[in-house]
C-alpha positions, 0 to 999 in steps of 0.5 A, a space after each residue: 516526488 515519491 522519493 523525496 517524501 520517502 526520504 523526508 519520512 525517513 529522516 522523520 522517522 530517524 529523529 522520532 527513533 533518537 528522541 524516542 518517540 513523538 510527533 517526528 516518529 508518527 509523522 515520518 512514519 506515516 509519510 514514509 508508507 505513502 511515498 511508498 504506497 505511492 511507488 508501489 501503486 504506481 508500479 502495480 497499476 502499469 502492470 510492471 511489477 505486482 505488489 499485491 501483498 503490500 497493497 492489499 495490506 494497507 487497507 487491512 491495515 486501515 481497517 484493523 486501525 479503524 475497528 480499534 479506534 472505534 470499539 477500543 481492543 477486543 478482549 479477544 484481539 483474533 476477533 480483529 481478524 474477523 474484520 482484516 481477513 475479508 478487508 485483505 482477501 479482496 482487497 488481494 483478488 481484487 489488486 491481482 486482477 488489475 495486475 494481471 490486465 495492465 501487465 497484459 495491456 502492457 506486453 499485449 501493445 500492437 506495434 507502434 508504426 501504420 497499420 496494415 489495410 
């Protein structure tokens, strides 16, 4: 399902770009990013391969979106960070260390088969 909705982002996205922006644009976008959350996450979560950069960057990114919407652009835009360097910082030691037990869980399986008495 992933895949399909990272390809429907895609063309999306790809019709948003020809008509130069608008609602196909965001849409496409937006869909996009959550077929590949989706991919990304599944992957990290079953200790296969880590993605912790790019999911700890999504809630970042959220917050940065959020703090905007809220209190419009600061004058200064590195008081954003104030807000996205915490949100990131744990979201990656948090993330990091879900990896590092599902890809021990993952490689650390007894052998499948009766177990000795």
């Amino acid at each position: 399902m992933s895949e399909i909705a990272i390809f429907a982002g895609a063309v999306g996205l790809i019709v948003g770009l020809v008509r130069h922006g608008g609602p196909a644009l965001i849409v496409g976008v937006i869909v996009c990013t959550l077929g590949v959350l989706e991919v990304t996450a599944r992957e990290h979560f079953s200790g296969y391969r880590s993605h912790t950069t790019l999911l700890a960057a999504a809630p970042a990114v959220g917050a940065e979106v959020a703090v905007v919407a809220l209190f419009g652009v600061p004058h200064q835009r590195l008081l954003i960070l104030l807000v996205i360097i915490p949100v990131y910082a744990l979201c990656f030691w948090w993330l990091r260390r879900r990896f590092r037990v599902a890809r021990h869980t993952r490689l650390a399986r007894p052998p499948s088969g009766p177990r000795p008495r």
